[in-house]
C-alpha positions in Angstrom: -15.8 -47.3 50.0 -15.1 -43.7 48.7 -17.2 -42.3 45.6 -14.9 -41.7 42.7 -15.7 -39.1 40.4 -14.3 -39.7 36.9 -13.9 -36.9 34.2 -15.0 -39.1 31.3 -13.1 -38.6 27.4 -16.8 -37.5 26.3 -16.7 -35.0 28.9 -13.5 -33.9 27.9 -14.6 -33.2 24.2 -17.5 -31.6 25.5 -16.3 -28.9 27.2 -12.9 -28.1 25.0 -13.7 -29.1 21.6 -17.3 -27.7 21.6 -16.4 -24.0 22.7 -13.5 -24.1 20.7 -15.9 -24.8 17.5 -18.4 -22.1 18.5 -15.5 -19.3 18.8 -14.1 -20.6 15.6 -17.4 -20.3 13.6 -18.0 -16.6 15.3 -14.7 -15.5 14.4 -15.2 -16.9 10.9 -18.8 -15.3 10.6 -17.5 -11.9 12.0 -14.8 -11.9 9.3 -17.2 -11.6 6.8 -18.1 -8.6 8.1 -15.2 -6.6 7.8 -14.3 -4.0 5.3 -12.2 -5.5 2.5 -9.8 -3.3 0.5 -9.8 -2.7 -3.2 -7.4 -1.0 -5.1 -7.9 0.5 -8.6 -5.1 0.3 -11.1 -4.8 3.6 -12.9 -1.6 3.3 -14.8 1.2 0.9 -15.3 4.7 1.5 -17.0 7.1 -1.4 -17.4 10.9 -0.3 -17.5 13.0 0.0 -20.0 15.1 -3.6 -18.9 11.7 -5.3 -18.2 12.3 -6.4 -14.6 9.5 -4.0 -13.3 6.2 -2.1 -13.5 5.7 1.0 -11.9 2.1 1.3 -10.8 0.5 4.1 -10.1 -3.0 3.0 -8.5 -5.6 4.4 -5.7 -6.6 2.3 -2.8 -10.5 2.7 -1.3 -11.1 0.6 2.4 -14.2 1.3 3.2 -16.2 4.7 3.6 -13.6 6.6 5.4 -10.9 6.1 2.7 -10.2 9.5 0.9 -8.8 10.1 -2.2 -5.4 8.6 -2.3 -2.5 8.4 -5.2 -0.1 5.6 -4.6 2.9 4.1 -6.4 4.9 1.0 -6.3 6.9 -1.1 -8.0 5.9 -5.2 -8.9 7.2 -7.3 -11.5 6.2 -7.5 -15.0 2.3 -8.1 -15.8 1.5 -9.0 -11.7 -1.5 -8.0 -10.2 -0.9 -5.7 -7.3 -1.2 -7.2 -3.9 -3.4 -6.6 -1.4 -0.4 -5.5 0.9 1.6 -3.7 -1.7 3.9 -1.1 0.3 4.3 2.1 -1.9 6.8 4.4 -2.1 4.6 7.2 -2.7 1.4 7.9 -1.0 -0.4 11.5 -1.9 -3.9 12.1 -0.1 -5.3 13.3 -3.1 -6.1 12.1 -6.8 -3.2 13.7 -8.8 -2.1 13.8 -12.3 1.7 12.4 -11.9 3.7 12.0 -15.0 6.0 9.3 -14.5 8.5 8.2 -16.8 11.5 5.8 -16.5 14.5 7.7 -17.2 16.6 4.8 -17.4 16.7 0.9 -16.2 17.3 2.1 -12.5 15.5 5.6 -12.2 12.2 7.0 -12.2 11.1 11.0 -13.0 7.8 12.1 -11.5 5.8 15.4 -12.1 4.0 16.7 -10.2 
């Protein structure tokens, strides 16, 4: 009579579910690692109809960041994302002077 060699269920969760586990808790372990983004409000003008804030704000990720000047637009009294596109990005700190001209347009200085 032939040997049979069985792949037992125990077996089975040894070998996927273990490695699986082990990556999983790496990968969560390394994540804490990683440099974080923070971004620093520095001035916030609602329009004139209410249905947005301009933002004016700097983002900083990590030691290589330089000084940045960004602006966006988010509704009334949010916080700003984490992802918030902008639609101005200066690599410098600058003195803008914004101002909503009307309900749909925005003046900048420079």
């Amino acid at each position: 009579m032939p040997a049979t060699h069985q792949f037992r269920f125990c077996n089975l969760v040894l070998f996927t579910m273990l490695p699986a586990l082990l990556v999983g808790g790496l990968l969560s372990v390394a994540a804490g690692y990683l440099l974080s983004c923070s971004t620093h409000e520095l001035a916030r003008l609602t329009a004139p109809d209410q249905a947005f804030d301009l933002v004016i704000f700097s983002r900083s990720c990590g030691v290589d960041s330089g000084p940045n000047t960004q602006m966006t637009l988010i509704l009334p009294d949010d916080s700003i994302p984490e992802d918030a596109a902008s639609f101005l990005s200066i690599g410098a700190y600058t003195d803008l002077a914004p101002r909503w001209a009307d309900a749909n347009t925005v003046e900048l200085t420079l």
